[in-house]
MARROLUM-24093 format. One line per field, with one value per residue: residue number from 0; x, y, z of N, C-alpha, C in turn. Coordinates in pm, 1 decimal, decimal comma. Example, Ala and Ser with C-alpha at 12.3 -4.5 7.8 and 13.67 -1.06 7.14 Angstrom:
// MARROLUM-24093
resi: (0;1)
n_east: (1319,0;1285,0)
n_north: (-569,0;-225,0)
n_up: (780,0;708,0)
ca_east: (1230,0;1367,0)
ca_north: (-450,0;-106,0)
ca_up: (780,0;714,0)
c_east: (1320,0;1290,0)
c_north: (-330,0;3,0)
c_up: (780,0;787,0)
// end
This chain:
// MARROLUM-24093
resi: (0;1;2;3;4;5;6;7;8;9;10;11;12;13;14;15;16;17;18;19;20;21;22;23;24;25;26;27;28;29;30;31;32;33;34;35;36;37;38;39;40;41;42;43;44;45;46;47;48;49;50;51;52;53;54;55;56;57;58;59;60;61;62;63;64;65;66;67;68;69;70;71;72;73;74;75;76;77;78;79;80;81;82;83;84;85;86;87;88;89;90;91;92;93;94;95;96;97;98;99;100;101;102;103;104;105;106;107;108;109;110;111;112;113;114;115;116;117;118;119;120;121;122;123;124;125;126;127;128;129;130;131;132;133;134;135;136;137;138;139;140;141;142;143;144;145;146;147;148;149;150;151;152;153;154;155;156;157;158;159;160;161;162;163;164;165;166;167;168;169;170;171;172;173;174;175;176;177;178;179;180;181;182;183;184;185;186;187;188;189;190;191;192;193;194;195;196;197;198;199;200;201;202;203;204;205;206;207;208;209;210;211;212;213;214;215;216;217;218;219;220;221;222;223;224;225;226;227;228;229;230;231;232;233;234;235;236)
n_east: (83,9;59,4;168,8;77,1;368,4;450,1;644,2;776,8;611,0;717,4;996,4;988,9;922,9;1099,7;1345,8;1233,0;1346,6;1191,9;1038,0;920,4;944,5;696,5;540,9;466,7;326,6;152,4;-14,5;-84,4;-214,2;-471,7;-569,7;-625,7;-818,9;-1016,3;-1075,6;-1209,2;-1482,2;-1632,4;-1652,0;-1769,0;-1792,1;-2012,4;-2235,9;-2284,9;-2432,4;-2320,3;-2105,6;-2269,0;-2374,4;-2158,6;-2088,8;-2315,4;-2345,9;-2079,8;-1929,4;-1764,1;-1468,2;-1346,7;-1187,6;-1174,7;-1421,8;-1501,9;-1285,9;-1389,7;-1604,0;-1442,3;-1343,5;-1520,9;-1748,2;-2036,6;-2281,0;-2256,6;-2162,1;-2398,0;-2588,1;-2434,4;-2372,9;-2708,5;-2820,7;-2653,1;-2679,4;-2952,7;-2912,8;-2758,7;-2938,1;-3077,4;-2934,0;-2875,1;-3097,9;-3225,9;-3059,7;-3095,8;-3359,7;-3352,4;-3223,8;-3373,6;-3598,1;-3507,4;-3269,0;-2924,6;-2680,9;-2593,2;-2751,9;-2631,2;-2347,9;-2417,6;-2501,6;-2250,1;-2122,4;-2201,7;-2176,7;-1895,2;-1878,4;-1997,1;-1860,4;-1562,9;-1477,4;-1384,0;-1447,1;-1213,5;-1010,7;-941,2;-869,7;-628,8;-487,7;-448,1;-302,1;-79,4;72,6;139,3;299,0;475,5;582,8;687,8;898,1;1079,4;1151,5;1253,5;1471,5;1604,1;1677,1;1759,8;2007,6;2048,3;1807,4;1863,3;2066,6;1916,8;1756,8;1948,7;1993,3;1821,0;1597,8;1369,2;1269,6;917,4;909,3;663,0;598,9;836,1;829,4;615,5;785,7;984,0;805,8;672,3;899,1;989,8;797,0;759,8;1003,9;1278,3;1523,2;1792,5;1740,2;1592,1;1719,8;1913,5;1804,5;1658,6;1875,2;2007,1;1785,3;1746,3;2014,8;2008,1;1744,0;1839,4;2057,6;1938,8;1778,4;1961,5;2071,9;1804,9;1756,5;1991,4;1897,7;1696,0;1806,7;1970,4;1726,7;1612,7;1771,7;1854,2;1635,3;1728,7;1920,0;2130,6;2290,6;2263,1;2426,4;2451,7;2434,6;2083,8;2117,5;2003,9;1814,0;1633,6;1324,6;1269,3;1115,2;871,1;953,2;1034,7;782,3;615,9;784,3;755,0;498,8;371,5;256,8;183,9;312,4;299,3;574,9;670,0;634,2)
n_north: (-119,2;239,8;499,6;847,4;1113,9;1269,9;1463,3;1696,6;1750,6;1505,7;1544,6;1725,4;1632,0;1424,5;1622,5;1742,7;1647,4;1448,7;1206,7;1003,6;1042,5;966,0;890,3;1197,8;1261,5;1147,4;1161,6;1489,3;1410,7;1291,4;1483,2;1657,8;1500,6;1419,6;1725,2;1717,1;1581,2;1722,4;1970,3;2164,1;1902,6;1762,2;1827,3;1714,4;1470,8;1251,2;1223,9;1202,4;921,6;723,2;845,6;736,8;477,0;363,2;462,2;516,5;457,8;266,1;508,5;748,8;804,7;938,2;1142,7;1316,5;1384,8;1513,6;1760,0;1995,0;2049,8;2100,5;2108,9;1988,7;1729,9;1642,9;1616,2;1407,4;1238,6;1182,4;1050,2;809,6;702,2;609,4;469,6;233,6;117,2;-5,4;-173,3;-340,3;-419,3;-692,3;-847,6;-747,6;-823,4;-1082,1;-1147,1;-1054,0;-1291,6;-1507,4;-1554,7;-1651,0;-1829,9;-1841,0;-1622,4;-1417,6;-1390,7;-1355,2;-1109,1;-954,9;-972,1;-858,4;-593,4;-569,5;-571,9;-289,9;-115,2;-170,9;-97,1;236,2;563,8;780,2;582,1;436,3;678,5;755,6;496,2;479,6;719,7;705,8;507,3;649,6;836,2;654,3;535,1;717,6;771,0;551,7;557,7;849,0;798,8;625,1;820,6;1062,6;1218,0;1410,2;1328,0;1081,8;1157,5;1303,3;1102,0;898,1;1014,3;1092,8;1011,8;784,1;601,4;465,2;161,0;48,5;162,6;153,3;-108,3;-96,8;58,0;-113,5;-345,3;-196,9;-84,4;-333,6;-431,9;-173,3;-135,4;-229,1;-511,4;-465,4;-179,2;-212,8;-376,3;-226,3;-41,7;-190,1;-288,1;-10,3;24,2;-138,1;-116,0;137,8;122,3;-50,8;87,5;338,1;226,6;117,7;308,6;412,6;288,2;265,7;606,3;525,7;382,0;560,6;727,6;641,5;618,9;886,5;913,8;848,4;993,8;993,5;983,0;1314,1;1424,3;1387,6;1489,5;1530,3;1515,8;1378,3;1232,6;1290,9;1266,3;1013,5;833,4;883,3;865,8;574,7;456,7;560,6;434,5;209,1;170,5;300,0;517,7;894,8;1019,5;1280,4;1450,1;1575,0;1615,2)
n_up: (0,0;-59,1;121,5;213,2;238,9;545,6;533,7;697,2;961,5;1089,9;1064,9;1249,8;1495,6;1533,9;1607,6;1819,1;2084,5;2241,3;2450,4;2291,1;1934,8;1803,1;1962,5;2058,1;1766,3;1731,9;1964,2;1947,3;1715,2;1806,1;1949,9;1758,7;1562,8;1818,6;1816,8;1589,4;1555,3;1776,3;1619,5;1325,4;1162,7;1296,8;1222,9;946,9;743,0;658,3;804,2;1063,7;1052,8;1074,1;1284,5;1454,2;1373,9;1448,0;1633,5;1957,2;2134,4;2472,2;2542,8;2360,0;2366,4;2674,4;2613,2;2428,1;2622,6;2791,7;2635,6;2658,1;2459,0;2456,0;2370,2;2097,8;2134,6;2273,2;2060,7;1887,6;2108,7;2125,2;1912,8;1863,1;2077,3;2010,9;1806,2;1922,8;2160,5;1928,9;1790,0;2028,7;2119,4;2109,5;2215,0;2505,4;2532,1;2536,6;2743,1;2922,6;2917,0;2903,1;3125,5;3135,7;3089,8;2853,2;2723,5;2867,7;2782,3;2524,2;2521,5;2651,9;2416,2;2270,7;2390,5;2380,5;2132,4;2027,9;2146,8;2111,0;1875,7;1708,8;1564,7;1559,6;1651,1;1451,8;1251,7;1354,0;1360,6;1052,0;1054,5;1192,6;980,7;866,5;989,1;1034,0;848,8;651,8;817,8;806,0;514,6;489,9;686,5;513,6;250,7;368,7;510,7;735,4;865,0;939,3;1141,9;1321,0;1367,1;1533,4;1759,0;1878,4;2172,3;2192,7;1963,2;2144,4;2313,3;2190,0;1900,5;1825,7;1727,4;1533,6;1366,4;1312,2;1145,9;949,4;769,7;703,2;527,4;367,2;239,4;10,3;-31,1;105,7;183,3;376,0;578,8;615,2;788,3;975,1;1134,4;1200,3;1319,3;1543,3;1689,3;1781,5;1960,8;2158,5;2275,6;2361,7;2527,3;2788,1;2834,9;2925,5;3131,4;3327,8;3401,0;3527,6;3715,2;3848,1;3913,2;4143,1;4300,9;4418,0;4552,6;4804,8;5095,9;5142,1;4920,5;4874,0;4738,1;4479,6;4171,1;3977,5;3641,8;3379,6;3473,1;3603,5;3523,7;3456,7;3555,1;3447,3;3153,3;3135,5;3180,8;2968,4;2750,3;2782,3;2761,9;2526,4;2497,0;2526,6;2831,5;3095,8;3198,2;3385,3;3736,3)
ca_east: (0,0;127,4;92,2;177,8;477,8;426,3;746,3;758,8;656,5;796,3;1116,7;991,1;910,8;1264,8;1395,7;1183,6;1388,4;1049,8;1108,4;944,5;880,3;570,9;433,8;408,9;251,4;21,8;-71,2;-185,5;-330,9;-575,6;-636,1;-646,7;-954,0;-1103,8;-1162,4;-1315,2;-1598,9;-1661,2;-1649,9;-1905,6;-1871,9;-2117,9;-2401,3;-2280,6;-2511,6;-2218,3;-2048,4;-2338,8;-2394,7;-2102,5;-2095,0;-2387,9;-2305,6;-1990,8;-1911,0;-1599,3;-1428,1;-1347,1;-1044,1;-1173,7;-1584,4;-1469,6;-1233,0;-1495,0;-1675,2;-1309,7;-1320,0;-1613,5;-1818,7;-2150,7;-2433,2;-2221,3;-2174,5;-2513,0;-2615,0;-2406,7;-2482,8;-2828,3;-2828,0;-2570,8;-2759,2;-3050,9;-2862,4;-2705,5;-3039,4;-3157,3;-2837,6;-2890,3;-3276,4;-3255,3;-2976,5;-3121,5;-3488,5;-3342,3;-3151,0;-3470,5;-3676,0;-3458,7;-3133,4;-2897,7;-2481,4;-2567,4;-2785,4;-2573,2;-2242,4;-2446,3;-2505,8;-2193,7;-2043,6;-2288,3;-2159,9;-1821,4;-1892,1;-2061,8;-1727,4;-1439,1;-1449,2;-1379,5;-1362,9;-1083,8;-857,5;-932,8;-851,1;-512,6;-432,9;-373,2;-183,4;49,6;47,9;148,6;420,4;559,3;646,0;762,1;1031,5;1134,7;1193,0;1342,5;1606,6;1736,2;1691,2;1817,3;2164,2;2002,2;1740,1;1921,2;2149,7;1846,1;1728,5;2011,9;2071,3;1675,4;1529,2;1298,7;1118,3;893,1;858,5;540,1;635,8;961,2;786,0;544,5;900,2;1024,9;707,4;660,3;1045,1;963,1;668,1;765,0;1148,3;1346,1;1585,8;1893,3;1737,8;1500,4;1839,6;1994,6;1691,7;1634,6;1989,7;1987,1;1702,4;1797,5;2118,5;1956,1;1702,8;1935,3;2173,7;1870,5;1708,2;2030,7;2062,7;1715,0;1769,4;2085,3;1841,3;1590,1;1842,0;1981,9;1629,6;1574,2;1911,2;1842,8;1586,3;1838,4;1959,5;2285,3;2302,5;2186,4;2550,4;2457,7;2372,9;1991,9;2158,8;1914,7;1720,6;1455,0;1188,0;1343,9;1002,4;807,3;1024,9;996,8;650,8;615,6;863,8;667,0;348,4;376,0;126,3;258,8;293,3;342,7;721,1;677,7;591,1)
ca_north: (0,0;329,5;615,9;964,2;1120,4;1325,9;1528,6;1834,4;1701,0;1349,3;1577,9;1817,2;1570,7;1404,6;1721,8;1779,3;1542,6;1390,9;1069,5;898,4;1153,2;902,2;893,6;1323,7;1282,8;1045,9;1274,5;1533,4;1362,5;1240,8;1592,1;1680,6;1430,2;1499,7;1820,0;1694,4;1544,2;1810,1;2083,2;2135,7;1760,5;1723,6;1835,2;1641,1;1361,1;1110,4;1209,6;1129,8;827,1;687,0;792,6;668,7;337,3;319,3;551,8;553,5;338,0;408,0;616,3;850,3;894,0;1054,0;1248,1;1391,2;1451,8;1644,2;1897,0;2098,6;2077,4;1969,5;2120,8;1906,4;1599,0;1618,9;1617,4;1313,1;1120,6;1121,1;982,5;688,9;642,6;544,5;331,4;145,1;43,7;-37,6;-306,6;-392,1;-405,4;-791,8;-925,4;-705,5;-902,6;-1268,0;-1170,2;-1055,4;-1398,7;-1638,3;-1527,3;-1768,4;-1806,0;-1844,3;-1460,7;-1321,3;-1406,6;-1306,1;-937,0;-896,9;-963,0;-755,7;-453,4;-530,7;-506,0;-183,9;-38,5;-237,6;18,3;360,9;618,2;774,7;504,0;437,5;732,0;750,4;403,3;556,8;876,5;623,1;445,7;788,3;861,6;564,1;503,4;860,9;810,5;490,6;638,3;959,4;763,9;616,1;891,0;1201,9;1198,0;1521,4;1272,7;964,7;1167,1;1293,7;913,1;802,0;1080,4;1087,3;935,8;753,8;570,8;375,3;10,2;-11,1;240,0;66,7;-246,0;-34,9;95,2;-260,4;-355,5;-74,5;-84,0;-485,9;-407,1;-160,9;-82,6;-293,1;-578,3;-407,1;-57,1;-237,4;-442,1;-128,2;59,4;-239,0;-292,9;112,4;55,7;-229,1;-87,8;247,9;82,6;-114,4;213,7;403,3;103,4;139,4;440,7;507,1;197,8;381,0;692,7;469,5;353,8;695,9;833,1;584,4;634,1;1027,6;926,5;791,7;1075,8;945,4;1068,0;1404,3;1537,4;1360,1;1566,2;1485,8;1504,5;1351,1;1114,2;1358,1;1266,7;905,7;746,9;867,2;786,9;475,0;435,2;594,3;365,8;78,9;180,2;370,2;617,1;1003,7;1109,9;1409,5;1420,4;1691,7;1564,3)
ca_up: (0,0;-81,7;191,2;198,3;312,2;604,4;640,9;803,1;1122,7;1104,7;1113,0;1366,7;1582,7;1588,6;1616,2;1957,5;2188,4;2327,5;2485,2;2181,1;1846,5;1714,5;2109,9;2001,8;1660,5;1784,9;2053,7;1832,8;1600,1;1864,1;2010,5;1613,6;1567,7;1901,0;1801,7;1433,7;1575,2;1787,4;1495,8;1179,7;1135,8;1396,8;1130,8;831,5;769,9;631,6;924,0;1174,9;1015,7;1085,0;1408,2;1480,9;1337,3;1510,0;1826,1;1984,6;2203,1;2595,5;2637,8;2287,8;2434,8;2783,5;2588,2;2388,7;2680,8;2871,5;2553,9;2632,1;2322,3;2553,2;2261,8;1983,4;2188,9;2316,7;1946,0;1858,9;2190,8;2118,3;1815,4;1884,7;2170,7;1974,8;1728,2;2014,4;2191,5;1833,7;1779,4;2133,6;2189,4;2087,4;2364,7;2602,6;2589,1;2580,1;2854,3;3046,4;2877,3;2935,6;3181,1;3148,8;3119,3;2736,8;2725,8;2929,9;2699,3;2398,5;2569,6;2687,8;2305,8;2151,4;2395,4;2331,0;1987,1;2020,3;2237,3;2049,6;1751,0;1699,6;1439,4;1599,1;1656,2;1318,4;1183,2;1416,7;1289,7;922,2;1066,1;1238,4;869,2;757,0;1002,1;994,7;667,9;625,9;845,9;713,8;367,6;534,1;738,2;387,8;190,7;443,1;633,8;855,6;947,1;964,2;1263,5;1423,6;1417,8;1588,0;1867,5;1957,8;2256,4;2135,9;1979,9;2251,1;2240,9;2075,0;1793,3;1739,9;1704,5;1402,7;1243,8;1242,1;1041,3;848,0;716,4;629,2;406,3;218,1;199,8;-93,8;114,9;147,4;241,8;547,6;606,3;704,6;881,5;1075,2;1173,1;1279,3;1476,6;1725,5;1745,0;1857,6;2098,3;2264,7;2358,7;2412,6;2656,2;2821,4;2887,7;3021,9;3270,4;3375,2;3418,5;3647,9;3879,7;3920,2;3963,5;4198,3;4418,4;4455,6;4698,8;4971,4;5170,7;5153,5;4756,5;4793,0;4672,2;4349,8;4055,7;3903,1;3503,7;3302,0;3526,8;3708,8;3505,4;3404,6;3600,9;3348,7;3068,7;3122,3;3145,3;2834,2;2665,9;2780,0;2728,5;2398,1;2539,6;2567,3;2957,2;3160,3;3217,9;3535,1;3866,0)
c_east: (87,6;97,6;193,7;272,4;398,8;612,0;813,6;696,6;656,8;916,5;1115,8;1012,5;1040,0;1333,5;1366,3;1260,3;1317,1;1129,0;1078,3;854,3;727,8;473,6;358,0;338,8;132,8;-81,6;-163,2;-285,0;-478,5;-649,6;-701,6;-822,9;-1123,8;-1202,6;-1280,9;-1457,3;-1688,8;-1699,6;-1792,9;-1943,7;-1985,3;-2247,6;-2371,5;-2358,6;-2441,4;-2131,0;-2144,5;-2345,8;-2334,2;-2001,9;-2206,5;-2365,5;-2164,9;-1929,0;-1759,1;-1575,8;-1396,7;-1246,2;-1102,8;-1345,3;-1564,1;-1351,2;-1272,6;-1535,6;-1575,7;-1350,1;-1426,6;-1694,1;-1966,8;-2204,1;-2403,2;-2248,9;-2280,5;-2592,8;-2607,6;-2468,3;-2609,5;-2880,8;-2759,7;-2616,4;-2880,6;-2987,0;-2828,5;-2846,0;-3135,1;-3071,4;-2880,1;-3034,6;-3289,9;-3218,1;-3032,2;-3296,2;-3464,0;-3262,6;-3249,8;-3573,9;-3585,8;-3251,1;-3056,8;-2750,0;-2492,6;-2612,6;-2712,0;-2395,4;-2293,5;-2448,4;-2376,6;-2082,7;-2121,5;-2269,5;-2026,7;-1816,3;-1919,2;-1945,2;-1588,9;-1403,0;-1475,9;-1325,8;-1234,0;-966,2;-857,4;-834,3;-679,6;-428,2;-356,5;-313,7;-57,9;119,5;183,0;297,8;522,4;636,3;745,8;944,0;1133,7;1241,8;1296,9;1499,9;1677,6;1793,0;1721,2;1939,1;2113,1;1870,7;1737,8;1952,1;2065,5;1782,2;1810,3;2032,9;1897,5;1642,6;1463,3;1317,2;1099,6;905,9;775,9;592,7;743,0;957,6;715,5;650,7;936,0;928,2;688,9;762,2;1035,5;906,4;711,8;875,5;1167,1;1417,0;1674,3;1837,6;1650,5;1608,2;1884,1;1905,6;1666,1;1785,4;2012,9;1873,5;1723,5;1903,7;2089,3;1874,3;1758,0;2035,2;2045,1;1772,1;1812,5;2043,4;1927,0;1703,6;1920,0;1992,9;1728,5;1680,8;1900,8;1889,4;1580,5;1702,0;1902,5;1743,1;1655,9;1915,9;2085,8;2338,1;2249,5;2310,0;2544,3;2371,0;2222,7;2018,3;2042,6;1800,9;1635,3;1328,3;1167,4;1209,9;907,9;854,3;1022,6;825,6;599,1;682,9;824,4;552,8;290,7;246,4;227,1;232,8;355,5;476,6;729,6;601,8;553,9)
c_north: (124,5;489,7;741,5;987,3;1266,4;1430,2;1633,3;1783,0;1550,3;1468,3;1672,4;1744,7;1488,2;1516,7;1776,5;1754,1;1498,1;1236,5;971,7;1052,1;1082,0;908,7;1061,0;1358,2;1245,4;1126,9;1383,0;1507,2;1332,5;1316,7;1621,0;1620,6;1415,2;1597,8;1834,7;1664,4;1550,6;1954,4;2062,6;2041,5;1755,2;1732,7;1786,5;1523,5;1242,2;1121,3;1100,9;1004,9;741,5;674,7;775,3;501,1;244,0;362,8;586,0;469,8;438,2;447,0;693,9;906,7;991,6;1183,1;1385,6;1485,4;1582,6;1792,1;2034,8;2146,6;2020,4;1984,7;2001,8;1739,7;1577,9;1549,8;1463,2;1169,1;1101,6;1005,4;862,6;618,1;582,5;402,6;213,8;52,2;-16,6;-205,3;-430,4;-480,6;-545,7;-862,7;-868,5;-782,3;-1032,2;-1237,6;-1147,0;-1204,1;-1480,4;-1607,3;-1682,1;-1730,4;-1779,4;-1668,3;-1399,5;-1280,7;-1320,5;-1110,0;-935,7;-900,5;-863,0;-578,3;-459,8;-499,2;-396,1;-50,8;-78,5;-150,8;142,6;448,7;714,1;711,7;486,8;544,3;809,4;619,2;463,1;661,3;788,7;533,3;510,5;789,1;779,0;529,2;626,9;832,4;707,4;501,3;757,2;856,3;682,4;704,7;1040,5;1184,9;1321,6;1448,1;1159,5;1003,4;1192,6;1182,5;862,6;896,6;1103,3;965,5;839,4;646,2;484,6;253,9;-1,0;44,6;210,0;-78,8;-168,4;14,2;-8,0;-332,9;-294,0;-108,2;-197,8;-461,7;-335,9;-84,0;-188,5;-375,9;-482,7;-247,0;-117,8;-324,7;-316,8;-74,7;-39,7;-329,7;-130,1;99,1;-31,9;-174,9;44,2;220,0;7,0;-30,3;295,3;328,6;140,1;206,4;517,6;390,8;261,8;502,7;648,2;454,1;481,2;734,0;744,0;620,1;778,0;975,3;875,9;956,7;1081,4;999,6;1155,6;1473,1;1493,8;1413,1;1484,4;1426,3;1493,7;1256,7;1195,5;1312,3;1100,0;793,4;748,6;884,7;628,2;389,9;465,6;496,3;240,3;55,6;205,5;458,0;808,5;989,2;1220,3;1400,5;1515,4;1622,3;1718,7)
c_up: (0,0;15,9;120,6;281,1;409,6;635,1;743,2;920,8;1141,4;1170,9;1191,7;1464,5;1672,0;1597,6;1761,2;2061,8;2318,4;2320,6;2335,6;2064,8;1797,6;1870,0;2072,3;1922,5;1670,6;1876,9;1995,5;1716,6;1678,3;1923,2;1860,7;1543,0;1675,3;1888,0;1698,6;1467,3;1702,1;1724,5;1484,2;1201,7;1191,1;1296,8;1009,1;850,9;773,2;768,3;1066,9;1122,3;1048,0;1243,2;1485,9;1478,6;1427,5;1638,4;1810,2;2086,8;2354,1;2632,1;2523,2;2335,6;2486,8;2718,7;2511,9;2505,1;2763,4;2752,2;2543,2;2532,0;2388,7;2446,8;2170,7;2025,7;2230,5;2147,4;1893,5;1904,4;2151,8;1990,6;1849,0;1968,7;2143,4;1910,1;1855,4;2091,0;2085,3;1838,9;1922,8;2182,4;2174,0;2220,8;2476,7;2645,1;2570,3;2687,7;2921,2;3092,2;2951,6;2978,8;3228,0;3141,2;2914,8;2697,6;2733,9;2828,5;2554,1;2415,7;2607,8;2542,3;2224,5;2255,6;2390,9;2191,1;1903,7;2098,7;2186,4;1958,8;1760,6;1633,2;1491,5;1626,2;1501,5;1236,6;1259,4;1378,0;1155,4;936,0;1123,5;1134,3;812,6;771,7;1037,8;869,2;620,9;704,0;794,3;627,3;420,4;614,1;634,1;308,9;239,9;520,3;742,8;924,7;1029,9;1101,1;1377,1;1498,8;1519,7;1786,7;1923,5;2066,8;2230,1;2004,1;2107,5;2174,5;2112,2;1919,3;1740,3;1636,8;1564,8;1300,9;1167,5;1138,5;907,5;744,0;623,3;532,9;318,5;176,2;113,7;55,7;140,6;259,7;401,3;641,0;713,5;810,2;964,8;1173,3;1251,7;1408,0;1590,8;1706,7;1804,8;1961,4;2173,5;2359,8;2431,1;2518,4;2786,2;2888,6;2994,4;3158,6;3370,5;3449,3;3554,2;3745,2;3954,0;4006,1;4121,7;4362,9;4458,9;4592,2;4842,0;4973,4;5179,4;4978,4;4712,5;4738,8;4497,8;4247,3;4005,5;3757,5;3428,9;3353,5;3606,1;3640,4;3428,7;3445,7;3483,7;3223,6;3010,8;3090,4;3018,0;2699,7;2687,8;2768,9;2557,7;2364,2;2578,7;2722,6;2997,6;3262,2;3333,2;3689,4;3933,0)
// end
């Protein structure tokens, strides 16, 4: 499959020195979409339609609901809220008829089914498509991006794991040869290094090592978490 190139902030982003640059893009993109279906959309019919049909899953709902758009989201909810007791309205009266272990399984697949999908992850899936691939291509075809590649934090796990993919699919051999030879040899120094950074951050709290400089490990707790989660967090305590 052939995406676009995203570059201008592929190469902002390594340029940031965020613990992971795709944990940042990602980030926005999800405030970015947030806000979409909060907007106009809200009165497009192909829009409602679709979120009606499909919703949102639960970490992108409540985030809806954080952004302060109540009139819009009120708008949406109601509607989805119909569809949903429409899909539903079946499992919900064999479970009242006849409650059983078999009902009860059938309702509780027919509301994961109704919470499993969401046009936002969706539409964060193909931006991660985007800026994946982009950098790919950029770390064969740039030496100013290649260096930022190598001297960045980053990437997290998960997102390393989507480069290593990415690179497979749709680099030539030799060029995913190299890009995936750069990248374990970059997450392995940069693993390194932030386990270095934990036990520091961890040894400041003894009383006995307050003559020892912070450096780079004050915020090394959530670093990690981040790099194992492949979720942005708030690097300030």
């Amino acid at each position: 499959m052939k995406y676009q190139l995203e570059t201008i902030p592929v190469h902002d982003a390594w340029a940031s020195g965020v613990p992971c640059p795709l944990c940042e893009l990602m980030d926005r993109a999800e405030d970015r979409h947030v806000a979409y279906y909060l907007g106009n959309s809200v009165m497009n019919p192909e829009t409602r339609i679709l979120v009606n049909d499909t919703g949102f899953c639960r970490r992108h709902f409540p985030k809806l609901r954080e952004a302060n758009h109540a009139h819009h989201l009120g708008l949406m909810a109601h509607t989805h809220l119909q569809t949903v007791r429409k899909k539903l309205r079946g499992e919900i009266k064999m479970l009242a008829r006849s409650p059983s272990g078999k009902t009860a399984s059938s309702f509780a697949e027919g509301v994961e089914k109704m919470t499993g999908d969401c046009l936002i992850c969706r539409s964060m899936e193909r931006d991660l498509k985007r800026y994946t691939y982009t950098a790919v291509v950029l770390y064969g075809q740039e030496q100013d991006f290649r260096s930022l590649f190598k001297s960045s934090r980053g990437p997290c796990l998960s997102h390393a794991a989507e480069l290593a993919l990415m690179a497979a699919d749709v680099l030539k051999k030799n060029d995913a040869k190299n890009f995936l030879t750069g990248l374990a040899e970059h997450m392995d120094s940069a693993l390194e290094v932030l386990e270095a950074d934990i036990l520091h951050f961890t040894r400041k709290f003894d009383a006995q090592n307050d003559h020892l400089e912070w450096g780079d490990a004050r915020d090394a707790h959530a670093r990690v978490v981040q790099a194992l989660s492949g979720v942005k967090v708030r690097l300030e305590d």
